[in-house]
C-alpha positions as CSV (number, residue, x, y, z in Angstrom):
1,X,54.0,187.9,85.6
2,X,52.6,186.4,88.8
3,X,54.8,185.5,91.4
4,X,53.2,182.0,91.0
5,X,54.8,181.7,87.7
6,X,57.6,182.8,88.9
7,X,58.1,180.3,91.6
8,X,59.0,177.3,90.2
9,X,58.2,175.3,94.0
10,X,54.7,176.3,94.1
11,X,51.9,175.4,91.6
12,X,48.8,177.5,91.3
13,X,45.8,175.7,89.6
14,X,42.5,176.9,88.3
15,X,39.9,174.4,88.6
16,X,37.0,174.4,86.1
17,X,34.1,172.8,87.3
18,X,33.2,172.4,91.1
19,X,31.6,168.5,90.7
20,X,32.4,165.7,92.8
21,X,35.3,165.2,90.5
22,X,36.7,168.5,90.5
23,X,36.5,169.8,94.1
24,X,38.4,166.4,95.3
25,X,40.9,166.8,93.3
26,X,41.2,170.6,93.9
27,X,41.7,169.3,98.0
28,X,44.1,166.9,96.7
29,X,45.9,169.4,95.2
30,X,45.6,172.1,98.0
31,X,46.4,169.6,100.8
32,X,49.9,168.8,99.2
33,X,50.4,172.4,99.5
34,X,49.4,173.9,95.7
35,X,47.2,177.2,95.4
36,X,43.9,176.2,94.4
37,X,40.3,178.3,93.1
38,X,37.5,177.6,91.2
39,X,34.6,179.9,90.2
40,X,31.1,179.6,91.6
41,X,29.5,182.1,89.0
42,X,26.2,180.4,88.4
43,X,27.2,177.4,90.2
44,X,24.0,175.3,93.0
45,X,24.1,175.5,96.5
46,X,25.3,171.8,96.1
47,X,28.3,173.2,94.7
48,X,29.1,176.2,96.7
49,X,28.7,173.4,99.7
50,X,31.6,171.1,98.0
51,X,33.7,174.3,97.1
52,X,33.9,175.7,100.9
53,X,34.4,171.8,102.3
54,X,37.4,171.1,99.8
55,X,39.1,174.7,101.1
56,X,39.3,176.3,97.9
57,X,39.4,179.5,96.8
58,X,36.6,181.2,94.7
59,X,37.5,184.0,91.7
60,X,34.4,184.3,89.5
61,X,36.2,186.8,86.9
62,X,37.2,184.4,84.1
63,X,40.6,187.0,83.1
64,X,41.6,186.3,86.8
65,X,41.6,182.5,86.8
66,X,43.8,182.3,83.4
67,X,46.1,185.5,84.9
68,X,47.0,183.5,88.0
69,X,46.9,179.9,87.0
70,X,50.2,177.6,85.8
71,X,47.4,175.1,85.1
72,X,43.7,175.3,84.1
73,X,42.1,171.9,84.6
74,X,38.6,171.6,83.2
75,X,36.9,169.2,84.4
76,X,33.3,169.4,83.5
77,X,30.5,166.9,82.0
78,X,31.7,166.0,78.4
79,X,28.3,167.9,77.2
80,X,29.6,171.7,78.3
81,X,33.6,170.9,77.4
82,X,33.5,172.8,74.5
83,X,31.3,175.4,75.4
84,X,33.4,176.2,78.8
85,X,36.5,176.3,76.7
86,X,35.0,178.9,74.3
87,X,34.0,181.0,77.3
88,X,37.7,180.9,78.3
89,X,39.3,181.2,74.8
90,X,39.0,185.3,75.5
91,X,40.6,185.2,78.7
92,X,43.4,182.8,77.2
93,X,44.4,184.9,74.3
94,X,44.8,188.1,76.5
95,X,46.9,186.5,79.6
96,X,50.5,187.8,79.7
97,X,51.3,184.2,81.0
98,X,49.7,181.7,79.8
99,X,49.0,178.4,81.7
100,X,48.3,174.7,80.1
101,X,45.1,174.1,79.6
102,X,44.4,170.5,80.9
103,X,41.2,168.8,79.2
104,X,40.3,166.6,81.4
105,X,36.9,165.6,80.2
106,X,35.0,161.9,78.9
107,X,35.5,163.1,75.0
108,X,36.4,161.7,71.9
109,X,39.5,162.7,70.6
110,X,37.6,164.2,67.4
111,X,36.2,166.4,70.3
112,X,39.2,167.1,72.5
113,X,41.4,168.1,69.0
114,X,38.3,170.5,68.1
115,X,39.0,172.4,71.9
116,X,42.6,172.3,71.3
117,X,41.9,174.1,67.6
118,X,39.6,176.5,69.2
119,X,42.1,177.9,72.0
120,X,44.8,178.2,69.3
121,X,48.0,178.6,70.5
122,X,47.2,178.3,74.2
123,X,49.8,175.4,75.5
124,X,47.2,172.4,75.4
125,X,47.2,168.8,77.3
126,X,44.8,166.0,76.7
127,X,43.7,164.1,79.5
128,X,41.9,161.9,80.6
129,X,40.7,160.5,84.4
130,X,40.2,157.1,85.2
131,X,39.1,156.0,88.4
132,X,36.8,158.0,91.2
133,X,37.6,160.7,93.2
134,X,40.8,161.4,95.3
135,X,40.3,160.4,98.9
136,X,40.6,163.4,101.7
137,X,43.2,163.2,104.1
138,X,46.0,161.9,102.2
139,X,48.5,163.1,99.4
140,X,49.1,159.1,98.1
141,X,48.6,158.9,94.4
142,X,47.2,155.7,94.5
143,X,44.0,156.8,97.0
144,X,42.7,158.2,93.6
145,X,42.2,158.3,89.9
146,X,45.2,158.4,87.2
147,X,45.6,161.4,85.5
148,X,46.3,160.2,81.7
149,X,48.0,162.7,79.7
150,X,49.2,163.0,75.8
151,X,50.2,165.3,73.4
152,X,53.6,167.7,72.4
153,X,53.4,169.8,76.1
154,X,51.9,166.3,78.2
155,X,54.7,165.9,80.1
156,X,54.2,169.3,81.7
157,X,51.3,167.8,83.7
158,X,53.9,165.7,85.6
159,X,54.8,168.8,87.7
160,X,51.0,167.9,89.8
161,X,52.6,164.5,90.5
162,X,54.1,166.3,93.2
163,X,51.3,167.7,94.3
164,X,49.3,164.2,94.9
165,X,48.1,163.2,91.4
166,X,48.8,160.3,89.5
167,X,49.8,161.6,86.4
168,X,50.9,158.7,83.6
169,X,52.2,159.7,79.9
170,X,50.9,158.6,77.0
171,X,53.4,158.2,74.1
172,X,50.7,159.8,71.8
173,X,48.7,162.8,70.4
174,X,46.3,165.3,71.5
175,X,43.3,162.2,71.2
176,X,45.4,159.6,72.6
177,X,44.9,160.1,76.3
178,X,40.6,160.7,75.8
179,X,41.1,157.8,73.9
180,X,41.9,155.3,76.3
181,X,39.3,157.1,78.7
182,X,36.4,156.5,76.6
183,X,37.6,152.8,75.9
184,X,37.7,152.5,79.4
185,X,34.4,154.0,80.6
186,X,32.7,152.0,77.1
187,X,33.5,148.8,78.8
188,X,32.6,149.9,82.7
189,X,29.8,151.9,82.0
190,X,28.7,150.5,78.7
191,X,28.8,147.2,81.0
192,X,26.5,148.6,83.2
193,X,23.8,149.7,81.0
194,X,23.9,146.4,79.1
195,X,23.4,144.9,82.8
196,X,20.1,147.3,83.8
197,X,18.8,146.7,80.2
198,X,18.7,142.9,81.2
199,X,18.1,143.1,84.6
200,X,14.9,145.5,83.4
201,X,14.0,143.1,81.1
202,X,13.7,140.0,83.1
203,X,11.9,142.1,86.0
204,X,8.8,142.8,83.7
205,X,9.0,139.3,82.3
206,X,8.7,138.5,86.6
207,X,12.0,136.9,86.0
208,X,14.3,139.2,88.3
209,X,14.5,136.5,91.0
210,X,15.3,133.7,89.0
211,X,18.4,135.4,87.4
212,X,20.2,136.4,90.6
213,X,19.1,132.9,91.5
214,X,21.1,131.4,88.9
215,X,24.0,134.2,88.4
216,X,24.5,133.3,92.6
217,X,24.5,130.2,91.4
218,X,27.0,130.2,88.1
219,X,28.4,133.5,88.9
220,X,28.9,134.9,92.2
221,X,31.4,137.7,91.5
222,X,29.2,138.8,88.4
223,X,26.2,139.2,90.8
224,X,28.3,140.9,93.6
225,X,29.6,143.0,90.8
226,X,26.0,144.4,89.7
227,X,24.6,144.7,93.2
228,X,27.1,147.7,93.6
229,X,27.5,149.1,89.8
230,X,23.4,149.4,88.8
231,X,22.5,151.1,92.5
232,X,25.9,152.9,92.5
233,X,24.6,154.2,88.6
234,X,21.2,155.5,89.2
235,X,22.4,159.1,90.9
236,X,25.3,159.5,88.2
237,X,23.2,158.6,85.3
238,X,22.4,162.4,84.1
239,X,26.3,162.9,84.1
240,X,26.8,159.4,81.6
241,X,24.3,160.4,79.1
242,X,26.6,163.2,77.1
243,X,29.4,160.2,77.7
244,X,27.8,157.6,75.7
245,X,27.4,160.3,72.7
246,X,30.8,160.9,73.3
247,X,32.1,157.1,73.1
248,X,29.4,156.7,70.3
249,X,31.0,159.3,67.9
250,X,34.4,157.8,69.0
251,X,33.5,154.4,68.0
252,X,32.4,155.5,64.6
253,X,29.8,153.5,62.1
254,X,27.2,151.9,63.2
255,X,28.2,148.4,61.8
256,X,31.3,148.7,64.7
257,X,29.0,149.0,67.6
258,X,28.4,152.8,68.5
259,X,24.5,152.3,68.3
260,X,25.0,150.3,71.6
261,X,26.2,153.7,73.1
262,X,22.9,155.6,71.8
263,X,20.8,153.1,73.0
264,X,22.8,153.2,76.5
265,X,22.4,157.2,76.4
266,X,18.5,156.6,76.0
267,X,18.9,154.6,79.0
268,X,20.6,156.7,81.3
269,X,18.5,159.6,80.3
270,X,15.4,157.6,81.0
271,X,16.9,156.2,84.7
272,X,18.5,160.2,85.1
273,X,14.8,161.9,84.6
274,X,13.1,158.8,86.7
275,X,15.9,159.4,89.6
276,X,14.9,163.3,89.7
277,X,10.9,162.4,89.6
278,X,12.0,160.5,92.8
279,X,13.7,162.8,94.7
280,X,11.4,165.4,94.1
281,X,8.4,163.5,95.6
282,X,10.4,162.6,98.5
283,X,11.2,165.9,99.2
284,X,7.9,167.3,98.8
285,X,6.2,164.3,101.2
């Protein structure tokens, strides 16, 4: 066994996914002092760039990252969680020591209990994050998202509270905590693409200037409100799309609401394929 398992002061954590997401909460984690890597195996330059600003270390052999971890926190878009936990299932069922494996991804629960099933009897937490990034520079919980966690082994995720996350337990199953995230991120993000739909809509009927006219005029905060969320949505759009699948099986029949959520992953795919076009004719002018 490691001596990282063996120390119970120290904390070494394999992070699964080198997003935005993932690589600030790998610096949260390594500037309260934990041992941190991620792999970069067929990872962008993008990436790589995050990776080496956050201070982390990079292992590319999957068996490595499971032999050295106490924790394994995936944290991926919802439409690879499965897949990436597959890819480590091997590297699980061979490890001496096994860490938790922390799901940390925008899934239903039907989706979460399928990853739990499929790593067997690998120590499992659900979890889900709610709110944005960690900020740099500081190990207060509050200057980032809440770690929920549920399940038999969740309260095992409170050992990274010490280590600058906010971690909160959920008096539920493995489903519970992926649960609340998706009912959260229905209403925020589900919000938003109701508010481009309209917003769309009234622009072709030449209408945009008279709605802000009169949401300035009967609601202020509303307007403030989409002035940030819809340009704030347009670069993250490609990352929603698998979301609003994933809050559309959680919701269920259609006669409860869950076509709203493949109509908003139409959306978002249309506004994520529009914002590359952009960028690419910028770049090539």
């Amino acid at each position: 066994m490691s001596d990282s398992h063996r120390d119970e002061n120290s904390v070494t954590v394999a992070i699964v996914g080198a997003g935005e997401m993932g690589a600030a909460v790998g610096r949260r984690l390594r500037e309260a002092g934990a041992r941190v890597f991620t792999s970069l195996a067929g990872r962008s330059a993008e990436s790589v760039a995050r990776v080496r600003d956050a201070g982390l270390e990079v292992v590319n052999d999957d068996d490595s990252i499971v032999r050295d971890a106490n924790f394994v926190l995936s944290i991926v878009p919802p439409g690879v969680a499965v897949e990436v936990a597959d890819r480590l299932r091997g590297p699980l069922a061979r490890a001496r020591a096994k860490p938790a494996y922390v799901e940390c991804n925008a899934i239903s629960p039907a989706t979460c209990r399928r990853i739990r099933d499929l790593l067997g009897a690998t120590t499992f937490i659900d979890a889900g994050i709610i709110g944005g990034p960690p900020v740099a520079g500081t190990q207060d919980p509050a200057k980032g998202p809440r770690f929920y966690a549920s399940g038999p082994d969740a309260r095992l995720l409170t050992r990274l509270a010490g280590f600058g996350l906010d971690v909160a337990i959920l008096d539920g199953p493995v489903g519970a905590a992926s649960g609340l995230k998706l009912s959260y991120a229905g209403l925020t993000k589900g919000f938003t693409a109701l508010s481009t739909t309209m917003l769309g809509a009234a622009e072709r009927e030449g209408l945009a200037d008279a709605l802000r006219d009169e949401l300035a005029r009967s609601q202020p905060y509303f307007l403030a409100w989409l002035n940030r969320a819809v340009p704030a949505m347009r670069p993250k759009a490609y990352r929603w799309v698998a979301e609003m699948r994933q809050i559309a099986e959680f919701i269920g029949a259609p006669d409860d609401g869950s076509t709203i959520y493949d109509g908003a992953a139409l959306l978002y795919q249309r506004i994520a394929e529009e914002y590359v076009s952009r960028r690419s004719a910028e770049t090539k002018r």
